[in-house]
C-alpha positions in Angstrom: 198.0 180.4 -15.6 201.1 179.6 -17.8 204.7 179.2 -17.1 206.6 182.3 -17.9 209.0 181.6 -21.3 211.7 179.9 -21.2 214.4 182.4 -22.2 216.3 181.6 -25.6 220.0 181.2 -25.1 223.3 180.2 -26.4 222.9 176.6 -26.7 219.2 176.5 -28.0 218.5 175.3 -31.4 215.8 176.2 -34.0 213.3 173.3 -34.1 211.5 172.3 -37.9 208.2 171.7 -37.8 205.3 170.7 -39.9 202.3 172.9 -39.3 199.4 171.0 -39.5 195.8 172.0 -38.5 194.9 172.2 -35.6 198.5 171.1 -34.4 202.1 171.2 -35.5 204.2 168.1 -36.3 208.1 167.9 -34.6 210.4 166.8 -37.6 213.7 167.9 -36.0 213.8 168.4 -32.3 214.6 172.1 -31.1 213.3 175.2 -29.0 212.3 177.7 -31.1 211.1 178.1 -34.7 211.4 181.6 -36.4 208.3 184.4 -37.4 208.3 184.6 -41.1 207.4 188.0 -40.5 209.2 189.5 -37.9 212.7 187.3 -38.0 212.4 186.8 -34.4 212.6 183.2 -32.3 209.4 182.2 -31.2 209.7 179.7 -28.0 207.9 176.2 -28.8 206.3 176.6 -25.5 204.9 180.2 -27.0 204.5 178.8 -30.5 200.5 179.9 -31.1 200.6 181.3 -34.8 200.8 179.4 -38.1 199.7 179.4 -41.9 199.5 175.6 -42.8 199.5 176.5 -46.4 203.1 178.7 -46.6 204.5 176.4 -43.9 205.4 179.5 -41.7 205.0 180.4 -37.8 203.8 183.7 -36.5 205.0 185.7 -33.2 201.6 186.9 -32.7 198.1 188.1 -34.5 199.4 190.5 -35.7 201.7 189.5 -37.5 199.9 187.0 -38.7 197.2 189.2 -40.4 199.9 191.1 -42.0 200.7 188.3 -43.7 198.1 187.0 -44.8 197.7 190.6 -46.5 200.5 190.5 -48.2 199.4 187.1 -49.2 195.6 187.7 -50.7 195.9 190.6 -52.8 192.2 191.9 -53.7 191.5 191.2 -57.3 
């Protein structure tokens, strides 16, 4: 079983990473990263959903899918 979040507060900072498969990379040292979709902080700890291509993290699936809609247009 995991750990429940850590909740995000004031003196967090947003973390750069380089998404790599099948792991991420830490360039600058912080606690969340931000969906490219959604706007919202992801924890690190929660961090589950990237596109190694556009560089971007993903709150969930979902999200994920979406963009990858929006990405591949159908010819």
């Amino acid at each position: 079983m995991n750990p429940p979040p850590k909740p995000l507060s004031v003196e967090t900072r947003q973390a750069i990473l380089h998404y790599g498969t099948p792991d991420f990379d830490v360039l600058q040292t912080g606690d969340y990263v931000v969906c490219a979709v959604s706007g919202k902080p992801i924890p690190l700890d929660r961090l589950t959903y990237w596109n190694v291509e556009l560089q971007e993290a993903y709150a969930n699936a979902d999200l994920m899918t979406r963009r990858w809609v929006e990405t591949h247009p159908r010819a």
